[in-house]
N, C-alpha and C positions, 0 to 999 in steps of 0.2 A: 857646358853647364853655365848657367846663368851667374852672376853676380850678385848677392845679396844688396838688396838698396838701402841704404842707412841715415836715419834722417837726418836732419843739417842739426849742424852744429847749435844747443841754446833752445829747438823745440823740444815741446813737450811730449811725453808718448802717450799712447793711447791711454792705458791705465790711470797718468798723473790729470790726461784732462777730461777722464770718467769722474774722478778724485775731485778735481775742482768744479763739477756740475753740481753732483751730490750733494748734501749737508751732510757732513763729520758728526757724528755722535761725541768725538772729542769735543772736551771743554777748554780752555785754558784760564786760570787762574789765576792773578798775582800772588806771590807768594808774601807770607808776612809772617812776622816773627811771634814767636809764645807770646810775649810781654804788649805785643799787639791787644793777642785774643783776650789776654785777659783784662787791658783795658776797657776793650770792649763791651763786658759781661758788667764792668761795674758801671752801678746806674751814675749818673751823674749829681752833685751835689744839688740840693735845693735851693732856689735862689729866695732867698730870704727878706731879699730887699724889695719885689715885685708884689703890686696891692692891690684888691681887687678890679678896680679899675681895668690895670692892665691884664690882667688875665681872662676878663670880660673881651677888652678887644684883642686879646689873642684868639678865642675863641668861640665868639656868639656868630653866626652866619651875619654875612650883611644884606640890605635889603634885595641885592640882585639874587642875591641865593635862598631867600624864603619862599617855600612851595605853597599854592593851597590845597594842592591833594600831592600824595608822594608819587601817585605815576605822573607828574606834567611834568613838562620837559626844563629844562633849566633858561631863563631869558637867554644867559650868556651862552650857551653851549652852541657852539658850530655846529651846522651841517655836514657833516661828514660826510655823511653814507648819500646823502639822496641825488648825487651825482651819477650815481650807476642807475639810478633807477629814471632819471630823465633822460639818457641818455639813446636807452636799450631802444629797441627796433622791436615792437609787433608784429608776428608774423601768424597769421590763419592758414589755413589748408584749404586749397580751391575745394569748390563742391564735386563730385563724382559725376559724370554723365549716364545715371540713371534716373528713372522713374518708377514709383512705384504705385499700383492703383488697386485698392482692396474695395469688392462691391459685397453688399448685404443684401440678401433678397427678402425681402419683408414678406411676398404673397404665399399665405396658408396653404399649402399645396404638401402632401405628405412627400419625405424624402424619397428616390428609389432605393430599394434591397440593399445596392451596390454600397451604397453611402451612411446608409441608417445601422448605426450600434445595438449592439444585439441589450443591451444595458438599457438601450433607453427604451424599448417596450415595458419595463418594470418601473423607472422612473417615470413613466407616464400614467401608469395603469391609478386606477381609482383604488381609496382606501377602504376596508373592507368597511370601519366603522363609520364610514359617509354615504357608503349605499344604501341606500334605503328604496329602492326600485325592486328587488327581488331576494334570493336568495344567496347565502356566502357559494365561496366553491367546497364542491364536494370532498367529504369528509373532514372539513372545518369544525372545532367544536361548535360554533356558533349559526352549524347550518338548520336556520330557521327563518319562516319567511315572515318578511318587513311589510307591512302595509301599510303607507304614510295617512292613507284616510282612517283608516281604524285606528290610529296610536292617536287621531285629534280627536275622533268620538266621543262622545259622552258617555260615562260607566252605563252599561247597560244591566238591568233588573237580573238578578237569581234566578234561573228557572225555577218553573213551581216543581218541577221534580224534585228538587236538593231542597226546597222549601219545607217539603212534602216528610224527604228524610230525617232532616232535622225536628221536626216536629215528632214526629213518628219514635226516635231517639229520646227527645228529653222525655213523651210521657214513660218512654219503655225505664230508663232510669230514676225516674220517681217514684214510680208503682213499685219496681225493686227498695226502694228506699224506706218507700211505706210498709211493704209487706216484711222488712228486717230481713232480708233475702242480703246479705254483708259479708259473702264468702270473697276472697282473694282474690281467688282464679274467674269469677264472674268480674268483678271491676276492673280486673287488666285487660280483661275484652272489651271494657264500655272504653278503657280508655285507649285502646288501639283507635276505635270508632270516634270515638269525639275527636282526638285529634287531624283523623279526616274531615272532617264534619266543619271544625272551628272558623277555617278560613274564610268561609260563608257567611258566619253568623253572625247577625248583630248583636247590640252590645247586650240588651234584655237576655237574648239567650245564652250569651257568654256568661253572664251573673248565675246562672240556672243551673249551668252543667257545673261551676265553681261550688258553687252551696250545694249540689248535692251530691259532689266527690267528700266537702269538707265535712259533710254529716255523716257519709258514710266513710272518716277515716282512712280514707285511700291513704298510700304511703307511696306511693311513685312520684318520685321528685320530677321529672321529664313532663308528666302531664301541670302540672299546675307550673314549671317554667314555660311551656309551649303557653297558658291559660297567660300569663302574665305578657306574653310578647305580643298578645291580641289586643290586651286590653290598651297596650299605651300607641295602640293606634287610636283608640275610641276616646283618649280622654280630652282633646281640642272638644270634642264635639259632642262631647255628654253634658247633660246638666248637674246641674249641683247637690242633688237626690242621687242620682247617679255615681258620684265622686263619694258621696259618703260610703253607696253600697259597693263599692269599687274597695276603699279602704278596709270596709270595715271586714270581707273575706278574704282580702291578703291578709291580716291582721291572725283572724281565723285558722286560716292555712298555712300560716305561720312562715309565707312565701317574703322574704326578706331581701330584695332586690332595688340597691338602691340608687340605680338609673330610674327605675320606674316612679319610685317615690320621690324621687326630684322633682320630676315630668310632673306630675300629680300635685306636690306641692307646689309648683309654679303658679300653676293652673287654677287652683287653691285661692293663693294669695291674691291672684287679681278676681276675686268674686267674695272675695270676705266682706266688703261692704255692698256690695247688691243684693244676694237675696241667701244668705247664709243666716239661721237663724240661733241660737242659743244650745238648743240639741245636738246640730251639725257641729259648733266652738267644740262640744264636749267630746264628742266623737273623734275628731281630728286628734285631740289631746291624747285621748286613749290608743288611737292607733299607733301615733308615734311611741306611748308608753309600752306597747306590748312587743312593738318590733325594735325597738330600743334603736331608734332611728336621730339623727339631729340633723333639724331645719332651724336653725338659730332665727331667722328673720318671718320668718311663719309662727313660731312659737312664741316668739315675742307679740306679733300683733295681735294673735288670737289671747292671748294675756293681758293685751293694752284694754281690747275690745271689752274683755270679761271681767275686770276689776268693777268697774260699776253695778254690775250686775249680779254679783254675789251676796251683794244684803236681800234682794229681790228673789233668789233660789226657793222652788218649791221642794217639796220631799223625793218626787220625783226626780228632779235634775241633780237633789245632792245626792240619792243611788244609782246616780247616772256615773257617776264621777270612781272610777274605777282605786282602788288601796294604789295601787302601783301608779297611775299616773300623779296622785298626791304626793307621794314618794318621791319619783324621778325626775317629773317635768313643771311641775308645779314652782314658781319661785318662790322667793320666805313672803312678800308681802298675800302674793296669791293664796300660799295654803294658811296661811292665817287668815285671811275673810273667807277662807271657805269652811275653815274649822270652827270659827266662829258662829258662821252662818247654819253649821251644826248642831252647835249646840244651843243655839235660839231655839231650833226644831225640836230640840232634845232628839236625835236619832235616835232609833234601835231602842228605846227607852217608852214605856216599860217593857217586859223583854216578853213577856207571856202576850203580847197582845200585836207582836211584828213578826212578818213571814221568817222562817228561818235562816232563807239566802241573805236576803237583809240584813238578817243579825251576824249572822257568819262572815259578812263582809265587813263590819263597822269594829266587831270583833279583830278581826285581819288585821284592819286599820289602827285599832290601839295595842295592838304587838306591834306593830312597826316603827308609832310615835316611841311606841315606849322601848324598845328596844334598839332600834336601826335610826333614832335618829337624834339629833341633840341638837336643839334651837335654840337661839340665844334668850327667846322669853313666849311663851303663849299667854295669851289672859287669862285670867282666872277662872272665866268661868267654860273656857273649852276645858282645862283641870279638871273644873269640878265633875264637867258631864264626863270623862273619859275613865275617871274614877270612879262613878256610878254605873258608868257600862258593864266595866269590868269586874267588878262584883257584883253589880245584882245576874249577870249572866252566868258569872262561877255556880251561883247558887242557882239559878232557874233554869240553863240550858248545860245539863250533864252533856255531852258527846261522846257516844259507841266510835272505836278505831275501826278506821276501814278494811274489810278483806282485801287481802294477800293477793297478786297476782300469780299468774299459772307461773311463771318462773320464778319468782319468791317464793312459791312451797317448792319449789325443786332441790333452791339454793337451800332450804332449811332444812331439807330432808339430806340433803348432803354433811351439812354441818354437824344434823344429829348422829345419824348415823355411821357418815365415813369418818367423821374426827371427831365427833366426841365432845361439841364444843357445846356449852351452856348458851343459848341465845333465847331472848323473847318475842313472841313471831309479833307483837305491836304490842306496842304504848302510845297510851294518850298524851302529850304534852301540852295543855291549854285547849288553843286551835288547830293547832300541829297532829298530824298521827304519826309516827316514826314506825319501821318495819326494820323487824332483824337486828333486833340489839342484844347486845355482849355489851351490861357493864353504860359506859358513856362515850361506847363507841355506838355506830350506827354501820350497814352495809346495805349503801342507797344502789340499786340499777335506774340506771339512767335510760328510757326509753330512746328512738332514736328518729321515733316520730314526734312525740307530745314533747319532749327534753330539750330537741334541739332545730332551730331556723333552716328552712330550706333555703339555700346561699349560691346560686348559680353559678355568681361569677369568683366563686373563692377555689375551682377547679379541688373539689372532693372535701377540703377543707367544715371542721363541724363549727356551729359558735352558739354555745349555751344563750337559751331566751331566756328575756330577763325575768320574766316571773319564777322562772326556775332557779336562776341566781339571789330571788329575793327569798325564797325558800332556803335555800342553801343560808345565806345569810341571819337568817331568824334564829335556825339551829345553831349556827355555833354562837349567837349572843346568847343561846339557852345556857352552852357548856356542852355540849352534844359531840364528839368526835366521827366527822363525816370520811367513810371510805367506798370510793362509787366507781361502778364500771359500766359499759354497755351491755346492754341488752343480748346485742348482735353479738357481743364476744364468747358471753354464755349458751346463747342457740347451737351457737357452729360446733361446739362439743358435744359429741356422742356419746363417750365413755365419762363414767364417774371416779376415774384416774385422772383424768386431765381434767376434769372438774375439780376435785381434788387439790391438785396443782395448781389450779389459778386461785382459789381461794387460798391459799396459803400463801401466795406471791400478794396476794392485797394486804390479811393480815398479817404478815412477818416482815412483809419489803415495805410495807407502809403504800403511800397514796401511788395511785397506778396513772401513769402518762398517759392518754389518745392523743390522735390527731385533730384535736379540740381547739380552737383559737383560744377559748379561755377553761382555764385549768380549772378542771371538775372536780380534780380530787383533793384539790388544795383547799381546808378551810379558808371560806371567804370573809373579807372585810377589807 
C-alpha cells in the first residue's frame, strides 16, 4: 500500500489557495470606540471668523473647471480609458469561397404548368367592373351585355310607339276628368299606367298627368312621389313658365319634398333677374307659403326685387297675393307696402259690386290681421280700410255654413244617438264655419288628404299644412275649444261600439296624439 504524500512543510493547500484567488465577502473593519461614533454624528462648530471671500474661494469652480455645456469633458481630466481602445487589434472574418448569381428573365413568355401558382390565374384575371368587351360570368347579378359604342351614342328619340301610348293615356284621363268619371278604383289603374308611362315623358306631359291626378283628388301618396322624382330631372332644363307650373302643382298636391324644392329653388334664384316677371315673384311666394317651405336667400331676393314694386300693384296682382303668404312669408316692411298698396285700391270694397272669392279672401285676410297677428304700427289708413271691410261685409255678405261631410253626419248621428250628447251640426263664426259643436268645444276630423303634406322622405311620418294650421289658429283666437282626429281612424271602425269608444276617449281623455309631426289636437298658437 502506497504512502500518503504530504505536502512540505509552510505550503498552502488546495482549499487555502482557492481562498486566496477568490474575493472574501468578508470585510474587515477597524474597530472604534462609542465616544468615537458619537463624535462623529456631531456636526462640527461653525467657523465664525471665515467671510465671504473665503467661502467664495472655498467654493466657486475655477476657471479650468467651468463647462460650456455639462456633457464636455473637463480640460484637466486624464485619459483614462482611451488606452484600451488604441490599443485593440481589428479583426474581420475572411470572405467565404462562394458565389452567388440570381438571373431574371424579363421575356413575356407565359410560365409552364409546372411553375405557375394556381393563385395567380385569379390575380391576373380582369375586373369585372373594367370589362366592357362583353358579358359578366354566368349567373353574375350583373350579367348584362356592355356595348362601349352604344354607352357613347347620342340619346336616341322615343319610339312613336310609346309616343303614341302616352298620348293615347293622357287624352283617356282627361275625358275621364271632364266627364266627372272620379271613382277610386278607376284612378289607381290610371296610376299603375302612368307610372309606366312617366319615364318617357317630357316635361309638358309630366305637368299633364300631375294636374289631372290633382283635379281629380287622387290620394295615392306613391304616384305623385314617383311624379316628383321626374320632374327634378327636368328642372336644369325647363324654362322659367315651366318652374312656376312645376311649383305651382306640387303646391297643389300638397307634395312636400324638400330635396326637390331646393333643386328648384336654386335654379329659381339664378333666373330671378333674366326673365321672371312680377306674377312669377308672387307665385314663388305663394308656393313656399302653402308648403310651409324655407329658402331664406330666395325669399329674401324675391322681397328685395318686390319692394319697389308694390306702390305699382294692380288689383289683379294684390288678389294674386294669397292671406297666408302675407301671413308667413311676408316681412313687416313688405306686408306693410303691400297692405298699404290695398288700401289705395280700397280692396273688396264696396262689397256688393266684388266677386265673392275676392271678398272671402280679403275677408280671411282681416281675421288674421285682426286676430293672429300684432304689428308694431300699420298706417292709418290700411286701419281705416280694414274696418270698413269688416263691416260693411258683416252687413252686405250674410255666409250659409257649409254641409257636413259623409262622415261628419256619421259622427253626429253617433253622438245623437248612442250618447245622447247636445251637439250643433254647424255654426257660422264670421268667415269660419265650425262643424260638431258642444258648447265652445268643437270636434274637427282631420282629412288625411286635404289636412295633411304628402312627405316622402319622413318614412310614414304625417305634418299638418300650414293653411290648416292657420285655420286651427283663428279658432282658438275665437275662444273655440279644438278636439281633432283622422279621418282614417273613424273609417277603419265598423261597429258603432268602437265608435262609441273613440269618441269618448277624445271627449273625456281630452286631445288625441297621431303620428303627426305637429300636434293637431293641441290648441295652436
Amino acid at each position: 500500500m502506497a504512502a500518503a504524500v504530504l505536502p512540505p512543510l509552510g505550503a498552502a493547500t488546495p482549499r487555502e489557495a482557492v481562498q486566496s484567488i477568490l474575493p472574501s465577502a468578508r470585510r474587515h473593519y477597524p474597530r472604534r470606540a462609542a465616544a468615537d461614533r458619537g463624535g462623529r454624528r456631531t456636526p462640527p462648530p461653525p467657523q465664525s471668523d471665515e467671510n465671504f471671500q473665503q467661502f467664495l474661494g472655498r467654493t466657486a469652480p475655477s476657471g479650468d473647471e467651468v463647462k460650456e455645456h455639462i456633457f464636455d469633458k473637463n480640460p484637466v481630466e486624464s485619459f483614462r480609458h482611451e488606452a484600451q481602445y488604441t490599443a485593440g487589434h481589428i479583426s474581420i472574418a475572411p470572405p467565404e469561397n462562394k458565389l452567388e448569381l440570381t438571373f431574371k428573365d424579363t421575356r413575356r413568355r407565359p410560365l409552364p404548368s409546372s411553375l405557375r401558382a394556381e393563385s395567380l390565374d385569379i390575380l391576373e384575371r380582369q375586373l369585372r367592373c373594367m370589362d366592357r368587351s362583353g358579358k359578366a360570368p354566368p349567373g353574375h347579378p350583373s350579367d348584362q351585355f356592355s356595348d362601349t359604342a352604344a354607352a357613347r351614342a347620342p340619346p336616341q328619340p322615343i319610339p312613336a310607339a310609346t309616343q303614341k301610348h302616352e298620348a293615347e293615356f293622357l287624352e283617356t284621363i282627361e275625358r275621364a276628368l271632364r266627364d266627372g268619371q272620379l271613382q277610386a278604383a278607376l284612378w289607381d289603374q290610371y296610376a299603375k299606367r302612368a307610372e309606366e308611362l312617366l319615364i318617357t315623358m317630357p316635361l309638358d306631359r309630366i305637368l299633364r298627368v300631375l294636374k289631372a291626378f290633382v283635379l281629380a283628388r287622387y290620394r295615392g301618396a306613391g304616384l305623385f312621389t314617383h311624379i316628383g322624382g321626374e320632374l327634378a330631372k327636368e328642372v336644369k332644363s325647363a324654362s322659367s313658365t315651366r318652374l312656376c307650373q312645376i311649383v305651382h302643382w306640387l303646391a297643389r298636391a300638397g307634395l312636400r319634398d324638400p330635396s326637390l324644392m331646393v333643386l328648384i329653388g336654386n335654379e329659381t334664384l339664378l333666373r330671378l333677374s333674366d326673365d321672371f316677371v312680377v306674377d312669377m315673384h308672387i307665385e314663388v311666394l305663394n308656393v313656399h307659403a302653402k308648403l310651409d317651405v324655407r329658402n331664406p336667400r330666395l325669399i329674401s331676393t324675391v322681397l328685395r326685387d318686390m319692394m319697389p314694386l308694390f306702390p305699382e300693384f294692380g288689383k289683379d296682382q294684390c288678389c294674386a297675393v294669397a292671406p297666408l303668404t302675407v301671413m308667413n312669408v311676408l316681412s313687416e316692411q313688405a306686408r306693410v307696402a303691400y297692405l298699404s298698396r290695398c288700401a289705395d285700391l280700397n280692396m273688396g270694397l264696396p262689397v256688393r259690386m266684388t266677386k265673392p272669392g275676392v271678398l272671402r279672401q280679403f275677408r280671411l285676410l282681416e281675421d288674421c290681421l285682426r286676430l293672429d297677428y300684432h304689428p308694431t304700427s300699420l298706417p292709418s289708413k290700411v286701419q281705416v280700410w280694414l274696418q270698413n271691410l269688416r263691416s260693411e261685409a258683416d252687413a252686405q255678405d250674410p255666409l250659409e255654413p257649409t254641409p257636413l261631410s259623409p262622415v261628419e253626419d256619421d259622427v253626429l248621428r253617433v253622438l245623437r244617438e248612442e250618447m245622447d250628447v247636445a251637439v250643433s251640426p254647424a255654426v257660422q263664426d264670421g268667415i269660419l264655419t265650425v262643424h260638431l259643436v258642444m258648447g265652445k268645444t268643437i270636434l274637427e276630423i282631420l282629412d288625411s288628404h286635404s289636412d295633411y303634406y304628402l312627405t316622402p322622405a319622413m318614412g310614414g311620418q304625417k305634418l299638418l299644412r300650414a293653411d290648416t294650421k292657420l285655420r286651427q289658429r283663428l279658432l282658438w283666437r275665437r275662444g273655440w275649444r279644438l278636439l281633432s282626429f283622422s279621418e282614417d281612424e273613424w273609417t277603419r271602425l265598423k261597429d258603432d261600439l268602437y265608435k262609441k269608444d273613440l269618441l269618448e276617449e277624445v271627449l273625456v281623455g281630452g286631445p288625441r296624439r297621431s303620428n303627426a309631426m305637429t300636434l293637431t289636437n293641441v290648441a295652436p298658437g
